[in-house]
C-alpha positions in Angstrom: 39.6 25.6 1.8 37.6 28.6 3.5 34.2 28.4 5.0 32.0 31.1 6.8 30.9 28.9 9.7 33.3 25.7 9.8 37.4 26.5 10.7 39.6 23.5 10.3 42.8 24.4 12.3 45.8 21.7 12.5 48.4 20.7 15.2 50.9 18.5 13.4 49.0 15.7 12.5 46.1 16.4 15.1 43.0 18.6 13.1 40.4 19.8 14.6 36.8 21.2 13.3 35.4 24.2 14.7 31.5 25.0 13.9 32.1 28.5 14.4 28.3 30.0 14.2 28.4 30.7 18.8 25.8 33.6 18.0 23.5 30.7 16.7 24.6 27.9 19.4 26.1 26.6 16.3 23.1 25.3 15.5 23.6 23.8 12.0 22.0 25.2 8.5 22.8 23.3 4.9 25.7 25.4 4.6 27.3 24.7 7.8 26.4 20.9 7.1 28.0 21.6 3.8 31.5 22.9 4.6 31.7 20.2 7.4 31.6 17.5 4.7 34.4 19.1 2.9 36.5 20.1 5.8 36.0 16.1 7.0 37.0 14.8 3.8 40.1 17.8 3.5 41.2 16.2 6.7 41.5 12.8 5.7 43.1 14.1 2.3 45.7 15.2 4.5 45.9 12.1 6.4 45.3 13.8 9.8 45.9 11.6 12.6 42.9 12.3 14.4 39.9 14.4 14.2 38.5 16.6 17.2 35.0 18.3 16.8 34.1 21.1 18.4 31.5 24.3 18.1 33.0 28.0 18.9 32.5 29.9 22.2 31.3 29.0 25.8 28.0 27.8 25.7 27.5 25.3 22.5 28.9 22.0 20.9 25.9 22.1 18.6 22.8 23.2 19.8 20.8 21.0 17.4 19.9 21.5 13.8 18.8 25.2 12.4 14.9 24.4 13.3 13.8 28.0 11.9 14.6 26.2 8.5 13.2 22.6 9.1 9.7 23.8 10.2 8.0 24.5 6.9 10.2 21.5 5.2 7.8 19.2 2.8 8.3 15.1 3.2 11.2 15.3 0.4 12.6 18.3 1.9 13.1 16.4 4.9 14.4 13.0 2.9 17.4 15.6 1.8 17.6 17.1 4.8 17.8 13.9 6.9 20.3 12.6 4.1 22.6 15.8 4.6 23.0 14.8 8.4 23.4 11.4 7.8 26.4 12.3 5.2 28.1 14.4 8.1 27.6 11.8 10.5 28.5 9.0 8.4 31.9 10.5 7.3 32.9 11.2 11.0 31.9 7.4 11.7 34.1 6.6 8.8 36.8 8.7 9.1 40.3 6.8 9.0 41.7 7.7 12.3 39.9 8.3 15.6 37.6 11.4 16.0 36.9 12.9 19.2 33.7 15.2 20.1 35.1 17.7 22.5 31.6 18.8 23.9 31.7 21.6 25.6 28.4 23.0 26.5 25.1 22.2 25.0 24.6 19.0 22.6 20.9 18.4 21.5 19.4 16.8 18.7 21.4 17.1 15.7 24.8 18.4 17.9 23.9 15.3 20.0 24.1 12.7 17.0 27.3 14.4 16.0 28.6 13.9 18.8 28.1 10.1 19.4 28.9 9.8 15.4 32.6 10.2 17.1 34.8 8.1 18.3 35.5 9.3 21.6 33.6 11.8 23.9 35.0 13.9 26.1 33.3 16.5 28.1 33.5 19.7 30.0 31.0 20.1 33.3 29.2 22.3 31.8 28.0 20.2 29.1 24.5 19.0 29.0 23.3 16.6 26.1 20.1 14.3 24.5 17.7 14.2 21.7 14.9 16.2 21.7 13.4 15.9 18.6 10.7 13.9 20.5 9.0 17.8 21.8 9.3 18.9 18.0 6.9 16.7 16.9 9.7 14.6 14.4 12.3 11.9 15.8 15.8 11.7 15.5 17.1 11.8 12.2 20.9 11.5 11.6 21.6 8.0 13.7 20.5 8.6 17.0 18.2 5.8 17.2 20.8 3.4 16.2 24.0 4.4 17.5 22.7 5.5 20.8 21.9 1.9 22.4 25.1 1.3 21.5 26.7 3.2 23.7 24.0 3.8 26.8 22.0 0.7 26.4 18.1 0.1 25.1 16.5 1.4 28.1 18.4 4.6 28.4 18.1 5.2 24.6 14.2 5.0 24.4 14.1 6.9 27.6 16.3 9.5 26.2 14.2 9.6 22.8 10.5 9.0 24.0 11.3 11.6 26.7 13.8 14.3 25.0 15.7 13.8 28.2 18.7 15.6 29.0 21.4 14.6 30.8 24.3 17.2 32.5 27.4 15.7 31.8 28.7 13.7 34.9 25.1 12.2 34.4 26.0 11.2 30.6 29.3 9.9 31.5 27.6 7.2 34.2 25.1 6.6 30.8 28.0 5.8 29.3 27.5 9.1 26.6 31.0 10.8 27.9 34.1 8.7 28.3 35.7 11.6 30.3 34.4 14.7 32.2 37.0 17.8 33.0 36.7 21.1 34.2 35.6 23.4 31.7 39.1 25.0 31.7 40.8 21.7 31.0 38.5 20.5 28.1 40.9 21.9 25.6 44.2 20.7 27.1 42.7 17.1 28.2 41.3 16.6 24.8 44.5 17.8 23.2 45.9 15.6 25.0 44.2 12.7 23.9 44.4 13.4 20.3 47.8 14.1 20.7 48.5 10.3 22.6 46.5 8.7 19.8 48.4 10.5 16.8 51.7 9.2 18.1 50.2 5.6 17.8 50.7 3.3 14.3 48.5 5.0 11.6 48.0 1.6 9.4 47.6 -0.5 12.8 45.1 2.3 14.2 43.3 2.4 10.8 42.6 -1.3 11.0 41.6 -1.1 15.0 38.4 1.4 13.9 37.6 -0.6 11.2 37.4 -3.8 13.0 35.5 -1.9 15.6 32.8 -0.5 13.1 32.4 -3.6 11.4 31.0 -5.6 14.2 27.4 -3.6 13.6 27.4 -2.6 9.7 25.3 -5.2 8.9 22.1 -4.2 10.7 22.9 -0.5 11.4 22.6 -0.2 7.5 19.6 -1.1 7.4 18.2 0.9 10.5 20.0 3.8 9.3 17.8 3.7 6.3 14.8 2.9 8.0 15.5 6.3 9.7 15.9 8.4 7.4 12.2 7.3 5.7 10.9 8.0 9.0 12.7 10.8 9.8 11.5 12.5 6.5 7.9 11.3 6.8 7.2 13.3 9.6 7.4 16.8 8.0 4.1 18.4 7.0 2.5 16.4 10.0 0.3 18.7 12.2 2.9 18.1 15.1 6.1 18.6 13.6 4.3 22.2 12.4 3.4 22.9 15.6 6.5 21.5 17.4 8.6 23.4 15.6 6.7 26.8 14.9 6.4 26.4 18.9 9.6 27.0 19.3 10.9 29.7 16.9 8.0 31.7 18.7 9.5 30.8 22.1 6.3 29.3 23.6 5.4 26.0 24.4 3.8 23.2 21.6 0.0 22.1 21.9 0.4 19.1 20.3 -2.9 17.3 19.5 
């Protein structure tokens, strides 16, 4: 299949997914959210081996989510839209072989939860990363407040959510966010690299190894997963997800009450 702003390119049995909107940050819309679901699932159709995300260009992984659309979003408009993300992110965590977020510049809010949806992280210097849906006046929505103390830890979590903290990436990697950090040259080669050593591994064996690994939290992540998606959703049409978000399209700074 063909999308506008989603490439999946393969190397043998190494595919990787491209959000290819770098004039927007590759910020990601419904369609883009869309034709990543499809080119997730076309990948494991085809058995791929592993699974590196990336966004197009210099400057983005994923900026975030499109927030021009999420501003004037009702309560059920958010459910959906909260349910999209949560699709996306929930097929990468999924996803029979090992996935691998090669981040190479920014990584906020929604690009952020992709991210740490993945298996492995690696990052160029350049990257900078963290959740800042706190400063639009709405809170993470597509698993950020459960699978992020699992990787950095409850203390650095809340900070990083109560705060919209971002972290550059040698910062992230001591959080425990990046697994590796390369020159922003290298990122392609190291992460090829990678995918490349864990494609020549046992598929069956490898396939039972993430699914061991993913079950030891199922059982309560369900559950908060859920929980954030209500909440998620229940903050749209609030005065300070309106103002948080109409804030920044107009490139000014929120008053929240």
């Amino acid at each position: 299949m063909s999308w506008k702003t989603v490439r999946l390119d393969w190397d043998e049995d190494v595919a990787t997914l491209t959000v290819d909107r770098p004039d927007a940050l590759n910020a990601l819309n419904v369609a883009t959210l869309e034709a990543m679901g499809e080119a997730i699932t076309e990948a494991a159709d085809e058995d791929a081996r592993a699974l590196v995300v990336t966004g197009a260009g210099d400057d983005a992984f994923i900026a975030g989510a499109d927030i021009a659309y999420m501003q004037d979003l009702s309560t059920t408009e958010g459910q959906e839209w909260g349910e999209l993300g949560h699709d996306v992110a929930d097929a990468l965590e999924a996803f029979p072989a090992p996935t691998i977020a090669a981040v190479n510049g920014y990584a906020f809010g929604g690009g952020c939860e992709m991210a740490i949806a993945c298996d492995l992280r690696v990052a160029a210097e350049s990257a900078v990363i963290g959740n800042t849906e706190i400063d639009l006046g709405i809170i993470p929505g597509w698993g950020a407040t459960q699978r992020l103390p699992e990787l950095v830890g409850d203390e650095t979590a809340r900070r990083m959510i109560f705060l919209g903290e971002r972290l550059d990436a040698e910062s992230a990697a001591q959080a425990g966010l990046f697994g590796e950090v390369v020159s922003d040259e290298d990122l392609e080669d190291a992460v090829s690299e990678l995918a490349s050593r864990i494609a020549e591994k046992p598929a069956v064996a490898m396939r039972a190894a993430k699914q061991a690994l993913n079950q030891r939290s199922e059982g309560s992540q369900t559950s908060g997963l859920a929980y954030e998606q209500r909440a998620f959703a229940s903050l749209f049409g609030t005065p300070d997800q309106r103002e948080g978000m109409s804030a920044f399209v107009e490139g000014r700074e929120p008053e929240f009450e």
